[in-house]
C-alpha positions as CSV (number, residue, x, y, z in Angstrom):
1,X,-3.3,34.8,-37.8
2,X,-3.5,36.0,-34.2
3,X,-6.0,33.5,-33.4
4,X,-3.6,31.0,-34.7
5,X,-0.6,32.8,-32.5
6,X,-2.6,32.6,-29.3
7,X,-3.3,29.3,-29.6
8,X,0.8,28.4,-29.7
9,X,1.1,30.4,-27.0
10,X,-1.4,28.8,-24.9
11,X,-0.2,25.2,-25.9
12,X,3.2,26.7,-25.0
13,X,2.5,27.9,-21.8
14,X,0.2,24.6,-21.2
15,X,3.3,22.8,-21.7
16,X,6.2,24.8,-19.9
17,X,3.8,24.1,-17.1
18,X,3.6,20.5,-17.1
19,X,7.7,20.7,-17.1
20,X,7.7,22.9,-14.1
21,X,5.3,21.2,-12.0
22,X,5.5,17.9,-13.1
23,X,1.4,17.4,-14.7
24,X,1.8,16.4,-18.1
25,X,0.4,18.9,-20.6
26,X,-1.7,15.7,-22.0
27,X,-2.9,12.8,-19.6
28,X,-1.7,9.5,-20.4
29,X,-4.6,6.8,-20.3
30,X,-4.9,5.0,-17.3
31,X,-3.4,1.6,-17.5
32,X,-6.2,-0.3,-15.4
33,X,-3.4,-1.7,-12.8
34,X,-3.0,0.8,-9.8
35,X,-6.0,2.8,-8.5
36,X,-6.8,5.6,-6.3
37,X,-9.4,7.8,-5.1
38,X,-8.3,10.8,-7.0
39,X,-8.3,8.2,-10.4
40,X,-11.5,6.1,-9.9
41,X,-13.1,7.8,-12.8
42,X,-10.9,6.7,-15.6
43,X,-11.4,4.3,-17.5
44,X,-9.2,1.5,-19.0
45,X,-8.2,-1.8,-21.1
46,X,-7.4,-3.3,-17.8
47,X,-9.7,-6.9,-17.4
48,X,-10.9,-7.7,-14.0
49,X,-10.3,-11.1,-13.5
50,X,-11.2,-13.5,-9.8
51,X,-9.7,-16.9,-8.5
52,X,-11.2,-18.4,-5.5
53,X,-12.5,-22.3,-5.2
54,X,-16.3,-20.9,-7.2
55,X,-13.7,-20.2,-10.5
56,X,-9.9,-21.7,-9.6
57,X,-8.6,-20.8,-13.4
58,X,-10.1,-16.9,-12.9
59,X,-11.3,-17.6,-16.4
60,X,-13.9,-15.6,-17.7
61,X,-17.2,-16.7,-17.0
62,X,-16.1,-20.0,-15.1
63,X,-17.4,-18.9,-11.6
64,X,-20.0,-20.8,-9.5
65,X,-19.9,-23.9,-11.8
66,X,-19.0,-26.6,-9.6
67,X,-20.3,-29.6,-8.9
68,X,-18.3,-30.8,-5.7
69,X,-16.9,-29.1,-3.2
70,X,-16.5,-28.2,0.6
71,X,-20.1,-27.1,0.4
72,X,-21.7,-29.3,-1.7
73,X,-23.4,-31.0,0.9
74,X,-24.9,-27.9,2.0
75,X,-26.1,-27.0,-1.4
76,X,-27.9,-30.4,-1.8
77,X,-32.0,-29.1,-1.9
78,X,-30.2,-26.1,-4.3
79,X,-27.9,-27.7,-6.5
80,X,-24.8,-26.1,-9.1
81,X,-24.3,-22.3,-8.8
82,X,-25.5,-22.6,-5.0
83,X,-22.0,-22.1,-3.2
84,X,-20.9,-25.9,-3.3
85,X,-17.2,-24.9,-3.4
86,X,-16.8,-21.7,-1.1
87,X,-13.2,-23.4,0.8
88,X,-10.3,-26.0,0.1
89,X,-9.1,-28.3,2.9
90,X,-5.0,-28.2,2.5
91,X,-4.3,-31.6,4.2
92,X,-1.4,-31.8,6.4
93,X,2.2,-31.7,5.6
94,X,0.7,-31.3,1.8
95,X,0.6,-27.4,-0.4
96,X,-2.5,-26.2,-2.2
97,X,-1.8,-24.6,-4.9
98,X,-4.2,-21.3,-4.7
99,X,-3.2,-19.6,-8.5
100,X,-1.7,-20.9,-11.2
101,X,-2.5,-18.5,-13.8
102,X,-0.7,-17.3,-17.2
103,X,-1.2,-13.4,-18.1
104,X,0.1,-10.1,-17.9
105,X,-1.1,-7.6,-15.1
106,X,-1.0,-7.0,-11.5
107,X,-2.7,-8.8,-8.4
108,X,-5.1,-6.1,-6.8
109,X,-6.1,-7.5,-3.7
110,X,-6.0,-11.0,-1.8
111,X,-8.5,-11.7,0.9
112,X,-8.2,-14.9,2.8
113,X,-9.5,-16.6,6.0
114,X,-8.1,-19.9,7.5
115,X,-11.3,-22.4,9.8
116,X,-8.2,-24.4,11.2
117,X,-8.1,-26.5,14.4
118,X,-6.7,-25.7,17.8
119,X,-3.6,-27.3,17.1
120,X,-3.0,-25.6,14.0
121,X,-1.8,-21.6,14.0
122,X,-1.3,-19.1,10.9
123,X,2.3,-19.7,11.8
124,X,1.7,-23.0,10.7
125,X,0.6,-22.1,7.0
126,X,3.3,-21.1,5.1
127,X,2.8,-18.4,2.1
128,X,4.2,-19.0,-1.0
129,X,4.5,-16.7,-4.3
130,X,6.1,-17.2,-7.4
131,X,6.3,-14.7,-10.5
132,X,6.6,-15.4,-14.3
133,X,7.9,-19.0,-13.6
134,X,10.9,-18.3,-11.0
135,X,12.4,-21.1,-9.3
136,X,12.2,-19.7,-5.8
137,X,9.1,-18.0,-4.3
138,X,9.1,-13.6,-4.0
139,X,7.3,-14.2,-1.8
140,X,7.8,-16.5,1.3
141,X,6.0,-15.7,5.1
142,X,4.1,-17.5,7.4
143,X,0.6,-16.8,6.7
144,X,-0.2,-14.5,9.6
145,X,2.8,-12.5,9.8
146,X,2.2,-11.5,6.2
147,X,-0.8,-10.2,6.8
148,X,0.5,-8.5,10.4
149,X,-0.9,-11.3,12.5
150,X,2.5,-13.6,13.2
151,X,1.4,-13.8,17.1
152,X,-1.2,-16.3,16.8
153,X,-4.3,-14.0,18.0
154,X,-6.8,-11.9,16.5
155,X,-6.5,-7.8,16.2
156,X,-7.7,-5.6,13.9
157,X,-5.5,-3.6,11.4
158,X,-6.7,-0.7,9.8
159,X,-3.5,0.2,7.6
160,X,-3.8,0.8,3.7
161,X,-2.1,-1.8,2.3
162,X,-3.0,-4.5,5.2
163,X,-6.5,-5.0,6.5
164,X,-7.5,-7.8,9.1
165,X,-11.1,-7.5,9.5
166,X,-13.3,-10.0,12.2
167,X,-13.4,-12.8,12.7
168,X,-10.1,-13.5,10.8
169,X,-10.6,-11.9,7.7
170,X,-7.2,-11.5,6.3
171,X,-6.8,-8.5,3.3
172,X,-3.7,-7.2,1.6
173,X,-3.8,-4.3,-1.3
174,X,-0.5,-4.4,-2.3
175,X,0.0,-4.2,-6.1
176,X,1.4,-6.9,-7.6
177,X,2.6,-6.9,-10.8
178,X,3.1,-9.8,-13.5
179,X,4.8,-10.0,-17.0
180,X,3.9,-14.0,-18.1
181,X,2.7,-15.9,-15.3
182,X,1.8,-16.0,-11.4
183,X,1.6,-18.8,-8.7
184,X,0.4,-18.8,-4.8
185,X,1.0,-22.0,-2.8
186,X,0.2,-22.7,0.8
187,X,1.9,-25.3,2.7
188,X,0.1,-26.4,5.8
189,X,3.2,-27.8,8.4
190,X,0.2,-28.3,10.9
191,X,-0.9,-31.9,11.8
192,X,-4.1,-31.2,11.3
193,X,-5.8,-30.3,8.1
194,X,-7.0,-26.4,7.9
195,X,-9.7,-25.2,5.9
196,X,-9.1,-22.2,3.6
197,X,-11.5,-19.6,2.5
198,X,-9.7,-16.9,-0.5
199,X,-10.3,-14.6,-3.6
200,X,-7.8,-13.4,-5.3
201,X,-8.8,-10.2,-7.2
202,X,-6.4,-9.3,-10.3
203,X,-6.2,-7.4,-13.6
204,X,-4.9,-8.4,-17.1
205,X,-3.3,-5.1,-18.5
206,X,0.1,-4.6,-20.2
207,X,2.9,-3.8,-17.3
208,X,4.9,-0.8,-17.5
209,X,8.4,-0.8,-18.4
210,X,9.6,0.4,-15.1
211,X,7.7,-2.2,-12.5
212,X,9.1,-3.8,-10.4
213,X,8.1,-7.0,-8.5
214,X,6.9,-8.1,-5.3
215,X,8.9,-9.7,-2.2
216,X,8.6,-10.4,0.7
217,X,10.8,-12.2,3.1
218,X,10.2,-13.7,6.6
219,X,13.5,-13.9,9.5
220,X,13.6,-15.0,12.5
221,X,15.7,-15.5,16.0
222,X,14.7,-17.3,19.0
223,X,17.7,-15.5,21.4
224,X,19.5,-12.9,19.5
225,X,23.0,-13.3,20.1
226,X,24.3,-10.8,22.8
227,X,25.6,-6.8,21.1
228,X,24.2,-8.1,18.0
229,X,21.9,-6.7,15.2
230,X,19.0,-8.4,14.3
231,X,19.0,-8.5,10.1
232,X,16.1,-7.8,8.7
233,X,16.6,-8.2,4.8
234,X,20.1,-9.1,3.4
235,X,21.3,-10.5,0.1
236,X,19.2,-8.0,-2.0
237,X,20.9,-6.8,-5.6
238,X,18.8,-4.6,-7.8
239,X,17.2,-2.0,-8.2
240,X,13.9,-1.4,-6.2
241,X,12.5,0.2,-3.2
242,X,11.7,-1.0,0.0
243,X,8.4,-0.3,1.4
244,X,7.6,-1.9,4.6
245,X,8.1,-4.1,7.8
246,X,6.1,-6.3,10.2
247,X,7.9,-7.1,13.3
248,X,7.1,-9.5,16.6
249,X,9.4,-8.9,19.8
250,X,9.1,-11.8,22.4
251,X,10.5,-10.3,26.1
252,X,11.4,-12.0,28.9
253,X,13.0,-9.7,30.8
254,X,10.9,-6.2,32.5
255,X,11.7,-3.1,31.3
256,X,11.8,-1.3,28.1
257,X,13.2,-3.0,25.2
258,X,12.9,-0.5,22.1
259,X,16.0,1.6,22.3
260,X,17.2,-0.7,19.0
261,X,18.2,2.1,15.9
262,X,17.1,0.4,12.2
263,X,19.8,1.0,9.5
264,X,19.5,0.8,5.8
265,X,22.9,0.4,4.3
266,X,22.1,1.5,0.6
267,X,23.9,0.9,-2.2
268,X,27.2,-0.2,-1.1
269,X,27.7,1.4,2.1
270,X,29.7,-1.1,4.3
271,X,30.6,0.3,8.2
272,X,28.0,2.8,8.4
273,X,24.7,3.1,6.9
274,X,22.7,6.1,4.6
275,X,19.9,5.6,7.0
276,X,20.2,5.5,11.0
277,X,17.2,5.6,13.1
278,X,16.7,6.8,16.7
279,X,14.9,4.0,18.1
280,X,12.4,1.4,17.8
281,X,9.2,2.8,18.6
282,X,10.3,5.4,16.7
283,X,10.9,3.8,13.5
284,X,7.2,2.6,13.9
285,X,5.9,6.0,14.6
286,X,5.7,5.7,18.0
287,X,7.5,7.8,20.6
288,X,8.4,7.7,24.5
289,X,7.6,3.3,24.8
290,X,4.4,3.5,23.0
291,X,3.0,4.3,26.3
292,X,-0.3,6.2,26.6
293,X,-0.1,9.8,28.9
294,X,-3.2,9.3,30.6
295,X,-2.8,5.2,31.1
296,X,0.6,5.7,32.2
297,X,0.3,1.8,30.1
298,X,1.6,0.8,26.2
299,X,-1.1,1.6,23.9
300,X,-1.7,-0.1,21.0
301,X,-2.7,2.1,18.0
302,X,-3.5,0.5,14.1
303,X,-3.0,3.3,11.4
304,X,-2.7,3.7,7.9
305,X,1.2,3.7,7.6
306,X,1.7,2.1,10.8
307,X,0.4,0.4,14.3
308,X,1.6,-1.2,17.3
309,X,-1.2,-3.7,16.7
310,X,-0.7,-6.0,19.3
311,X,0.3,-6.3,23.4
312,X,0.0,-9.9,24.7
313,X,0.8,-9.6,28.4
314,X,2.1,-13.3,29.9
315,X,-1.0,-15.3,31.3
316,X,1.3,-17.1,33.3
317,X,5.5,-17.0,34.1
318,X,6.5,-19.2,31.4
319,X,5.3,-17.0,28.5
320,X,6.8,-13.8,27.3
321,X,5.1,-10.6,26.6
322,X,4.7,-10.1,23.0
323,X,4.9,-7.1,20.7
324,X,3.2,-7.0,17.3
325,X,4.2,-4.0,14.8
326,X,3.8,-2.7,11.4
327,X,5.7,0.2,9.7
328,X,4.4,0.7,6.1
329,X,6.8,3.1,3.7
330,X,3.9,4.3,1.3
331,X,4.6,7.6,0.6
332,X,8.7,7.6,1.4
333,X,9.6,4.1,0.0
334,X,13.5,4.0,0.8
335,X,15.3,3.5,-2.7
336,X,18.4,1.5,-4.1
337,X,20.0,1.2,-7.4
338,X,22.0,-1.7,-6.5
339,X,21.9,-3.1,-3.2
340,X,20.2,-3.2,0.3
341,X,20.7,-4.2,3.9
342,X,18.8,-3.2,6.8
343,X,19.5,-4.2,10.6
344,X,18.2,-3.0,13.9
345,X,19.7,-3.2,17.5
346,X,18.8,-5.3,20.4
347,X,18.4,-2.5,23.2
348,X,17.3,-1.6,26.0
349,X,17.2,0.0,29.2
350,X,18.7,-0.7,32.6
351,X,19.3,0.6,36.0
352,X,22.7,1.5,37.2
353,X,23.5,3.1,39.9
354,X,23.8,6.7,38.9
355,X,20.4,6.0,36.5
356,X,19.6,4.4,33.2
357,X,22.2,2.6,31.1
358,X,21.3,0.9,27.5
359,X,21.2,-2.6,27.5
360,X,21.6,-5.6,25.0
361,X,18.2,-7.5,24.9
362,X,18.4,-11.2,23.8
363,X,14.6,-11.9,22.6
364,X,13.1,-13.9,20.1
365,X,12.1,-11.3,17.7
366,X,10.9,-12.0,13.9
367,X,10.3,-9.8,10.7
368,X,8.4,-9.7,7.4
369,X,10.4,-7.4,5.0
370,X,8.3,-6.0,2.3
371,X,9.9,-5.1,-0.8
372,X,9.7,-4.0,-4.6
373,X,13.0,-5.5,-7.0
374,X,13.4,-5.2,-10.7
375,X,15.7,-7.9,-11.2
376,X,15.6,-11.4,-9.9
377,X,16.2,-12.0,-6.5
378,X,18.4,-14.3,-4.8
379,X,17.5,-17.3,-3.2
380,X,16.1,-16.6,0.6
381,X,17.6,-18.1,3.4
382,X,15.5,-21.2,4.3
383,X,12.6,-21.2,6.7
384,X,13.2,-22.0,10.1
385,X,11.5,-25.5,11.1
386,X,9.2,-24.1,13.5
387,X,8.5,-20.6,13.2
388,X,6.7,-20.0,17.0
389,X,7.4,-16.7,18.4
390,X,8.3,-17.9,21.5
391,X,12.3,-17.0,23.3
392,X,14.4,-20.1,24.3
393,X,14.8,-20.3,27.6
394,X,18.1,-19.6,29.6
């Protein structure tokens, strides 16, 4: 009997804990889709499925079964299973469809790497995804810039959720989830052809009830209009989180430029927003114009959460000096139960006479805004017709 007694009392106490701290008294079993150091161990239902051009379907045991491909002629002395069909070539003005797969789960990881000609960029390659059958794409970026690299030249990022890797090895972990169905296009607005390499890594697992889906949007300005904002998502209704933002400032003018505050009007806030930053580099982790101490020169930085990544200095008078940036909300996602808008200034420094004034910049600047959204989303404003980062000149 007091055997029996203790035992209540320890399942009691087992379980007023859980309450307090949050641990459940009893683990839940892992459902295969989201992983992490801490839960590698545990095992699942989840099924690991691939699609690359070696198995397009992701079916299982479909890889390395074909017969032509962009590497067939090198496999000629080795024959079926010997990497004939390693790439696709996505012809000019057409889209290749990457996935097109039915199933319930969540996309793990996409690595991808464009061989495309000098007259081709990975602003030129337009990213395309589309969940459980929608009629416009979650997800809609030119290729680099959703994968941190919208100037045009090679750096490496070492943040969790974005990797680029060399040559131009092009990685993404965010999770993705799916309820029925899942399709990624690529339209190639080049006139050349490009050559793409990808594997798409996924799982097949029952979604929870409370997941949310992917977007990701891409805006742009080539002169922002003078004591304006620059918007960087807009039309959003739902509930969801927003969790990250890739950014390219194009300056003509000397001096500092990153005075701008982000805001993040939340749920029905109109004037004045929840959320009100205290500058640019700031809001990307940075302080005092992401310049080093020692250098007395900007120093670029790649983190897990965020990076100036890139600093292209002008190689002649006619091209700006560019700014590549990443700011990743992992671990304080900004929430909204029903709507979201978030802006930043145009501003920078000046000289006056009695010292330094803030000044309106007019740059060409550009944005990726990264996003989870339970409900469906609403149509995105189109894409600009040429997305170069480069400022109009006045």
């Amino acid at each position: 009997m007091r055997f029996a007694k203790t035992v209540q009392q320890s399942l009691l106490a087992v379980l007023i804990l859980g309450l307090v701290t949050g641990v459940p008294a009893v683990a839940q079993s892992s459902d295969g889709l989201s992983a992490a150091l801490s839960t590698l161990y545990r095992t699942s239902n989840a099924e690991t499925r691939s699609i690359s051009p070696e198995n397009p379907t992701g079916e299982r045991g479909k890889g390395g079964m074909a017969t032509t491909g962009t590497g067939q002629n090198a496999a000629k002395y080795l024959g079926r299973g010997w990497k004939v069909s390693p790439s696709i070539v996505v012809k000019s003005g057409d889209t290749a469809i990457l996935a097109d797969t039915a199933g319930t789960g969540a996309i793990q990881h996409i690595w991808l790497t464009p061989a495309v000609a000098a007259t081709t960029t990975w602003r030129s390659l337009i990213l395309r995804i589309y969940w459980d059958g929608e009629k416009n794409p979650s997800v809609e970026a030119p290729l680099g810039d959703f994968f941190a690299m919208g100037l045009g030249q090679y750096a490496q990022v070492n943040s969790l959720p974005v990797a680029v890797n060399p040559g131009s090895a092009f990685n993404c972990y965010w999770v993705m989830p799916f309820r029925k169905h899942f399709r990624i296009e690529i339209e190639n607005r080049a006139k050349t052809n490009a050559t793409l390499y990808y594997q798409i890594d996924y799982a097949l697992a029952d979604v929870p009830n409370d997941a949310a889906y992917f977007h990701a949007q891409f805006r742009q300005v080539k002169s922002l209009p003078d004591k304006s904002d620059y918007v960087i998502l807009d039309g959003v209704r739902g509930q969801g989180q927003y969790v990250g933002t890739y950014m390219t400032y194009g300056i003509e003018h000397a001096g500092w430029w990153g005075e701008g505050e982000i805001k993040f009007f939340l749920d029905g806030d109109r004037e004045f927003p929840t959320i009100a930053g205290t500058g640019t580099e700031d809001y990307f982790n940075g302080s005092y114009d992401f310049v080093s101490p020692l250098s007395r020169a900007y120093q670029p930085f790649s983190g897990p959460y965020s990076g100036l990544v890139q600093v292209l200095r002008p190689e002649d008078r006619e091209v700006s000096t560019r700014f590549g940036l990443y700011r990743w909300h992992l671990t304080d996602p900004v929430r909204f139960k029903s709507d979201v808008r978030i802006t930043i200034q145009g501003l920078g420094w000046q000289q006056d006479g009695e010292g330094r004034v803030y000044r309106p910049i007019h740059e060409a600047i550009s944005s990726v805004a990264f996003w989870y959204q339970r409900e469906a989303h609403q149509a995105y404003p189109a894409l600009p017709p040429d997305t170069e980062i480069e400022p109009e000149r006045r």
